[in-house]
C-alpha positions as CSV (number, residue, x, y, z in Angstrom):
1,X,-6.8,23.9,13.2
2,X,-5.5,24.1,9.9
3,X,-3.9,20.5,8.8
4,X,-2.0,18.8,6.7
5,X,-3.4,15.5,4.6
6,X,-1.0,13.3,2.4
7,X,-1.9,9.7,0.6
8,X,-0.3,7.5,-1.8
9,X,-2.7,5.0,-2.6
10,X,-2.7,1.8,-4.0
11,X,-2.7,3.0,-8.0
12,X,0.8,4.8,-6.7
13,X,0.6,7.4,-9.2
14,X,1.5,10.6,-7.0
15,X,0.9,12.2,-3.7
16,X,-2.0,13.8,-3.3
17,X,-1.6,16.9,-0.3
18,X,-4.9,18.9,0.7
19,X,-5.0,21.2,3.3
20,X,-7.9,21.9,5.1
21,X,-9.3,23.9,8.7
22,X,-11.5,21.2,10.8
23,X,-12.2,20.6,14.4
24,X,-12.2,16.8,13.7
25,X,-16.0,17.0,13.3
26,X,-18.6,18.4,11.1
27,X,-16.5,21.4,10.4
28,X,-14.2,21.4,7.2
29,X,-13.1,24.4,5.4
30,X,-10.7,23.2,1.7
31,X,-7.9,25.7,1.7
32,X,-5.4,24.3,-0.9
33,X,-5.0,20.8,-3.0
34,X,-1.8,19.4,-5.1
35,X,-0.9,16.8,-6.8
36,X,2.8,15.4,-7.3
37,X,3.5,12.7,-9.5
38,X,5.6,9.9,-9.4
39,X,8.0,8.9,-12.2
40,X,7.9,5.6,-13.8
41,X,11.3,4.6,-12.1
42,X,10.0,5.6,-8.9
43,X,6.5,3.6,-9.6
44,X,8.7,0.8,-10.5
45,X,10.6,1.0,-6.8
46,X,7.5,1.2,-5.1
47,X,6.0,-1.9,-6.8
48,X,9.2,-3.5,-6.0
49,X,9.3,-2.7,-2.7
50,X,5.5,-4.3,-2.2
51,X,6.3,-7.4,-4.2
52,X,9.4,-7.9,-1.3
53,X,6.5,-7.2,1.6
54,X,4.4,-9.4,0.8
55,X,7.4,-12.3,0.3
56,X,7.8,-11.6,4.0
57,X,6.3,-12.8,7.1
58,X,5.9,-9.8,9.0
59,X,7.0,-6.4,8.7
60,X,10.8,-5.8,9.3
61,X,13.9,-4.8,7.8
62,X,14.6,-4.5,4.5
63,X,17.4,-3.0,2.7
64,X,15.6,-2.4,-0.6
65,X,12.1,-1.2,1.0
66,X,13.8,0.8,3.7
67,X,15.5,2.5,0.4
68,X,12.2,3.5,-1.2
69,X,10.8,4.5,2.3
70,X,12.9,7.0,3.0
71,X,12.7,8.4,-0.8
72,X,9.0,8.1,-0.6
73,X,9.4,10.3,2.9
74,X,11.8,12.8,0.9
75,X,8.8,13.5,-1.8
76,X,6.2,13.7,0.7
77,X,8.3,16.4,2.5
78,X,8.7,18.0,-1.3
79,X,5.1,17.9,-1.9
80,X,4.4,19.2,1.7
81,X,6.5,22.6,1.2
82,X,5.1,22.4,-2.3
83,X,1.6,22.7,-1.4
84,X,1.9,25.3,1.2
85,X,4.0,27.6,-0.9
86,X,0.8,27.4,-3.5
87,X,-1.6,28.3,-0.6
88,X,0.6,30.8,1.0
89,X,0.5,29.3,4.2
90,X,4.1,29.2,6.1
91,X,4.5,26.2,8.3
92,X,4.1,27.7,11.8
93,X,0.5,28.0,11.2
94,X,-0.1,24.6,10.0
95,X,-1.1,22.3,13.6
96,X,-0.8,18.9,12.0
97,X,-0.1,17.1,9.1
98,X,-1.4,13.3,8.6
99,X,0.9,11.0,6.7
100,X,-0.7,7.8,5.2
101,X,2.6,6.8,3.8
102,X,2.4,4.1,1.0
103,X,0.7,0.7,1.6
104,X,3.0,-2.3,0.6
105,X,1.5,-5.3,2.4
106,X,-2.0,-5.2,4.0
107,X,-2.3,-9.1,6.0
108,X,-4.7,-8.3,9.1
109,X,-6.2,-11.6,8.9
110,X,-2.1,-12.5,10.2
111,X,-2.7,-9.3,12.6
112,X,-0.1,-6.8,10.6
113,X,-0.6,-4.3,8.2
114,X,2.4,-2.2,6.8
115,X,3.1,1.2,5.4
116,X,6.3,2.4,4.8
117,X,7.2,6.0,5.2
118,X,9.1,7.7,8.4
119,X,6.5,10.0,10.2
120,X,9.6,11.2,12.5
121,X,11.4,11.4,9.9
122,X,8.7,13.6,8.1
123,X,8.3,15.6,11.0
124,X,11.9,16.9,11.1
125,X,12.0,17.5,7.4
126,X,8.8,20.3,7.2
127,X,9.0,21.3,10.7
128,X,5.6,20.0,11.5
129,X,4.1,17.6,14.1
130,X,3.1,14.6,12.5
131,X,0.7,12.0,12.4
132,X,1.5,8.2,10.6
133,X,1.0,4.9,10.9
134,X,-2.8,5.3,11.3
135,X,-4.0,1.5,10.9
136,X,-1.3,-0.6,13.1
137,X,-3.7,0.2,16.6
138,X,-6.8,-1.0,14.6
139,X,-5.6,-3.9,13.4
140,X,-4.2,-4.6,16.9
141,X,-7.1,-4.4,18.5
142,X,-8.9,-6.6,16.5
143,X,-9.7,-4.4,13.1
144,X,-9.3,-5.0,9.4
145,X,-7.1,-1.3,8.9
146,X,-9.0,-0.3,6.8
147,X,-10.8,1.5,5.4
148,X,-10.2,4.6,7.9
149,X,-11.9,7.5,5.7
150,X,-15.3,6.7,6.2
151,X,-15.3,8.8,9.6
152,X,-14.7,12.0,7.0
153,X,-17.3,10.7,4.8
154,X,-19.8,11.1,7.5
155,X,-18.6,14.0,8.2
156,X,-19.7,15.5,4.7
157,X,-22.3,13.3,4.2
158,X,-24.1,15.1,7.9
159,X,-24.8,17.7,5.2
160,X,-26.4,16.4,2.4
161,X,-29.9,15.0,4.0
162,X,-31.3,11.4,5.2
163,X,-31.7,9.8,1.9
164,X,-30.0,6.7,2.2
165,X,-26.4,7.4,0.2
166,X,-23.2,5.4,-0.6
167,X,-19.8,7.0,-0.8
168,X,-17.9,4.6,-3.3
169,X,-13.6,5.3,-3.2
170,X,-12.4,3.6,-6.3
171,X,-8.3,3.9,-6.3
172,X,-6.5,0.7,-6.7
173,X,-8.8,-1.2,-4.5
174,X,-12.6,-0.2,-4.5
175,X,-14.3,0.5,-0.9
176,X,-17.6,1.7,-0.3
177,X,-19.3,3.7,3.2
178,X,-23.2,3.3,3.3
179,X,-25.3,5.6,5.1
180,X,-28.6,4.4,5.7
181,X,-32.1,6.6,5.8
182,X,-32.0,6.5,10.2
183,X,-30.4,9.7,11.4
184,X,-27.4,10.2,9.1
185,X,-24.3,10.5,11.6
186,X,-25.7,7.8,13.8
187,X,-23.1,5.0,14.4
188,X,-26.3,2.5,14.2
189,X,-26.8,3.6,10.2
190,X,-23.6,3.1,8.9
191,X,-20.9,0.6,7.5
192,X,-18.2,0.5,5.9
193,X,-15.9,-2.6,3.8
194,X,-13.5,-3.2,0.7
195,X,-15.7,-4.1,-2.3
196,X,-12.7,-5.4,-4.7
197,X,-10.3,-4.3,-7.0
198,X,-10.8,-0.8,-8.3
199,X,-8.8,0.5,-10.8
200,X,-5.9,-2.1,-10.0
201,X,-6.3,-4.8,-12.2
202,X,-7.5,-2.9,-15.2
203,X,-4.1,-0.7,-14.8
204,X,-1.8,-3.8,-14.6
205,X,-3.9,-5.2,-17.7
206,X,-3.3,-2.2,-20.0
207,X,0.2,-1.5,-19.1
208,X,1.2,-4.9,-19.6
209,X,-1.2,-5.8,-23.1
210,X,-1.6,-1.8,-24.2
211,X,1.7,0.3,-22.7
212,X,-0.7,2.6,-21.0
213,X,-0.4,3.6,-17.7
214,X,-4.3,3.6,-17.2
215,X,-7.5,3.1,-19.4
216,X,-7.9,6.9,-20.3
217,X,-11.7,7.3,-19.7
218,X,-12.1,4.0,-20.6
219,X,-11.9,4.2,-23.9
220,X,-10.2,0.8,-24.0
221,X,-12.6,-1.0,-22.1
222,X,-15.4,0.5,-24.7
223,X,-13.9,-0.5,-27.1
224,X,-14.0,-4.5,-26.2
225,X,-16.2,-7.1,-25.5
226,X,-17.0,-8.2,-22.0
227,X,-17.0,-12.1,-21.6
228,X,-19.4,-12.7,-18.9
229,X,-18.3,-16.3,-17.7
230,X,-14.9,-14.4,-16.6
231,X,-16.8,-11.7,-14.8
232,X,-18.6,-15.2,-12.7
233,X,-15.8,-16.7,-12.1
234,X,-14.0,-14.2,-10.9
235,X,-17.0,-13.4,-8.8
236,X,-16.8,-17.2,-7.7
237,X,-14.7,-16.4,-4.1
238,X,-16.0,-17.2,-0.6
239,X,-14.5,-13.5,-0.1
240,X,-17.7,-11.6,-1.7
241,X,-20.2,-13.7,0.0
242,X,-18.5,-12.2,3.4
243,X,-20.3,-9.7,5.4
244,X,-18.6,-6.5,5.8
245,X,-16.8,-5.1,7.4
246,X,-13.8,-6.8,5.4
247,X,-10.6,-5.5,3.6
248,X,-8.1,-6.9,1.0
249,X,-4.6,-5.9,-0.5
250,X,-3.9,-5.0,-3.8
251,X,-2.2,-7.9,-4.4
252,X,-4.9,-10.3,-3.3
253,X,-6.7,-10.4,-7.1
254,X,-4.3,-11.5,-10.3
255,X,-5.2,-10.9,-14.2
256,X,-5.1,-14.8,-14.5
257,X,-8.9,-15.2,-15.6
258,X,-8.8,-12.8,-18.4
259,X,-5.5,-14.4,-19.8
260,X,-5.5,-14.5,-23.8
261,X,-8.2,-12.2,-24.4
262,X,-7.4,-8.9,-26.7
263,X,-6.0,-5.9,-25.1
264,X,-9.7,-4.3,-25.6
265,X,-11.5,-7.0,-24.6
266,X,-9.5,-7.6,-21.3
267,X,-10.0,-4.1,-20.1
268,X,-13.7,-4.6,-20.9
269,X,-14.0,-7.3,-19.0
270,X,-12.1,-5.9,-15.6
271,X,-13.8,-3.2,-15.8
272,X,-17.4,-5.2,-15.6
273,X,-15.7,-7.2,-12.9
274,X,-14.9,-4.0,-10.9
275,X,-18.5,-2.8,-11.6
276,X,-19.8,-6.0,-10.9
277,X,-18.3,-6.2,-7.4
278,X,-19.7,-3.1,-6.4
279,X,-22.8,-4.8,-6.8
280,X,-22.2,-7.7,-4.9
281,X,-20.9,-5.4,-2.2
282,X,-24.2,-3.8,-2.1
283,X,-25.7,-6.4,-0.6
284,X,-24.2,-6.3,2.4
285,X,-25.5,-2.6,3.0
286,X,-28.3,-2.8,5.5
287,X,-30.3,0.0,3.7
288,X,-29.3,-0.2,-0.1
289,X,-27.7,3.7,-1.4
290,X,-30.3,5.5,-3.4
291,X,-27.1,6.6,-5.2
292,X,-23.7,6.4,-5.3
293,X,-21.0,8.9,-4.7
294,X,-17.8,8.3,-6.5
295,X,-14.6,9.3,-5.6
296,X,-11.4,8.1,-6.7
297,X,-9.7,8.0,-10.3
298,X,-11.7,5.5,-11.0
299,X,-14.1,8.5,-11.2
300,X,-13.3,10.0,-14.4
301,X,-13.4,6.4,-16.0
302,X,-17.0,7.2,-18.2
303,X,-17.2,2.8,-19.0
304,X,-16.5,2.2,-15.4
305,X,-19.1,4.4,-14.0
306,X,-21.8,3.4,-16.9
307,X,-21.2,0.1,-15.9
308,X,-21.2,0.8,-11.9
309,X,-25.1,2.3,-12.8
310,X,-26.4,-0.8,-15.2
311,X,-24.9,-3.3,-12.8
312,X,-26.1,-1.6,-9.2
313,X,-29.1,-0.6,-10.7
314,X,-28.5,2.5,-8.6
315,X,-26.9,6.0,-10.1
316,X,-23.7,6.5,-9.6
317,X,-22.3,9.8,-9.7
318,X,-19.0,11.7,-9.2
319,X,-18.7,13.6,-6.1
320,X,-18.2,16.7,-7.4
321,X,-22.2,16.5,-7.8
322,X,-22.5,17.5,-4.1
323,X,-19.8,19.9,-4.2
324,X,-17.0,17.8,-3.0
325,X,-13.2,17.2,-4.7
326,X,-12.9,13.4,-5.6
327,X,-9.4,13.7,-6.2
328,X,-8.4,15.6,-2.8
329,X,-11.0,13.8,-0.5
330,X,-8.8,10.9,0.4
331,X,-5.8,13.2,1.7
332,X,-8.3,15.2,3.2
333,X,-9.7,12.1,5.2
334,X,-6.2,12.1,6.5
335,X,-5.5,16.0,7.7
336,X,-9.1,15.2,9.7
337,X,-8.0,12.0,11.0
338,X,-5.1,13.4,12.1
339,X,-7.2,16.2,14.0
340,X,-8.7,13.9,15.5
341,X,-5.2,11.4,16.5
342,X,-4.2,14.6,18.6
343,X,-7.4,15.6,19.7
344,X,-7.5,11.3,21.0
345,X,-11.2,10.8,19.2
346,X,-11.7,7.5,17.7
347,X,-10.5,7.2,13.6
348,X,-12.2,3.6,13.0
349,X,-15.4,2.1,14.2
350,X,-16.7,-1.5,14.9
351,X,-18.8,-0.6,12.3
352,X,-16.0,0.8,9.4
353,X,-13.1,-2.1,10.0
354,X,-14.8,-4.3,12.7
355,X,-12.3,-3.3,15.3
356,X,-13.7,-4.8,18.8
357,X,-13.9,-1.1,20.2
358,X,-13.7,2.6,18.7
359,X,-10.2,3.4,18.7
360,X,-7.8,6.3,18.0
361,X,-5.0,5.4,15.7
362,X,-1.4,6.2,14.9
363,X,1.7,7.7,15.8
364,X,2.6,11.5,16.8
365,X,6.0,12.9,16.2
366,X,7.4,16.4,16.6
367,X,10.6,16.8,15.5
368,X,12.7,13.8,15.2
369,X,11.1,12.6,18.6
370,X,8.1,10.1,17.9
371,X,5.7,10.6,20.7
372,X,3.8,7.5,20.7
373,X,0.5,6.3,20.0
């Protein structure tokens, strides 16, 4: 069917729509991909909104987050009508679209995770049934929440060969899916786990010591100096030593250890620290990647990615090398997942979050009525 993917990741720089035709499986056909923004104010809401989540002990009300939540739906339902008017596609055809909604506390270790945004609420606004809350059943039964889009990645990765690959997602928090050499598509050769902050830190660094919304390129970071003993003892957590599969917020790392370095050298340093825990992370893969996929804005950072290949020792290479559309391939993830929500397939894996069984996740609504999970 043709569906519907949205996500707002952790960077929260825009919504990202994709539409795509997929059965849920092997089959995936890109129709149409958009981008929309978000405005400084709005960015500023939203970190506001996770700064009150995380004060709290559980999701729950909220007047100030329920505020942004129902904006956030509002723009999601904007960029919804915005990308099918691009691909020509009127809403009756469309079976399914899968709303991520916007991550502003991730805790599963306390057995909650929590994204705002009103899938019901959605639904009634573009007149399409609707798939949200995707990670609430995993971590339920048992599961970290995320990541949930390595089930797309072996999807695409079923056509690339056996070689032994790694799909790395850098957004605001880095994850990576490995694939080992036995039978790609095999639930016994793959995994899946957080790595560490992706682009996160070095964003909050540069917009706090540079104005800059991001390190463009990394031309920031090249410019510095990378102090080493920072890069270990940021390194120094019982965290990275974990097995996977294992999952953080975006929150869960702070810019204390490169305090009173230069603007330049600072974004150096993260950046080697992002790179760096990519390498720990590797590790943990039963078969090590002969290469890396990269996906992600973290993508088009040229230091980042230089860094990714000296520190893995293996090269790491945008995804657009096989073909694929780094910055549409998380929203994608989420039009198949929700496929695969109506279709009741499983959308995580012992394997990808640690959840105790294979489990379909996440809410359906049509209309304003929410059909349950």
């Amino acid at each position: 069917m043709l569906a519907i993917g949205l996500m707002s990741g952790t960077s929260m720089d825009g919504i990202d729509a994709a539409l795509i035709d997929t059965d849920g499986e092997a089959h995936v056909r890109r129709i149409a991909f958009a981008t929309t923004p978000y405005d400084e104010p709005f960015r500023d809401r939203l970190r506001a909104a996770c700064a009150a989540a995380l004060a709290m002990d559980r999701p729950g009300p909220n007047p100030g987050i329920d505020a942004v939540a129902e904006e956030l739906t509002v723009r999601h339902a904007g960029a919804v009508m915005a990308l099918l008017a691009e691909a020509g596609v009127a809403t009756a055809e469309v079976g399914v679209t899968g709303f991520h909604g916007q991550t502003v506390a991730h805790r599963p270790a306390s057995g909650w995770t929590w994204q705002i945004g009103d899938g019901a609420r959605l639904a009634a606004l573009i007149g399409i049934t609707t798939v949200s809350d995707f990670r609430s059943a995993d971590v339920a039964h048992g599961g970290q929440g995320a990541p949930l889009a390595p089930g797309y990645h072996r999807a695409l990765v079923a056509g690339l060969g056996p070689e032994p690959v790694g799909v790395l997602n850098l957004g605001g928090v880095g994850n990576l899916t490995w694939f080992g050499r036995a039978a790609i598509g095999a639930e016994a050769a793959w995994g899946s786990f957080d790595t560490g902050p992706g682009n996160a830190l070095i964003d909050d660094w540069v917009r706090a010591e540079a104005g800059l919304s991001h390190d463009e390129g990394g031309a920031l970071a090249a410019s510095g100096t990378v102090h080493e003993e920072r890069v270990a003892a940021m390194l120094d957590l019982p965290w990275f030593d974990l097995p996977g599969p294992k999952s953080l917020d975006r929150a869960d790392f702070g810019l204390g250890a490169v305090r009173g370095l230069s603007a330049a050298d600072g974004a150096a340093t993260l950046t080697a620290f992002t790179a760096a825990t990519v390498a720990e992370a590797l590790r943990h893969a039963a078969e090590r990647p002969h290469r890396l996929l990269v996906t992600g804005g973290g993508r088009h950072n040229a230091t980042l990615m230089a860094m990714l290949a000296a520190r893995t020792g293996v090269p790491a290479l945008p995804v657009e090398a096989v073909g694929w559309n780094g910055d549409a391939l998380e929203a994608e993830a989420f039009a198949w997942l929700a496929v695969r929500v109506l279709a009741g397939k499983p959308t995580s894996w012992p394997e990808t979050t640690g959840v105790r069984a294979a489990v379909s996740g996440g809410l359906v609504s049509n209309g304003a009525v929410r059909l349950g999970r």
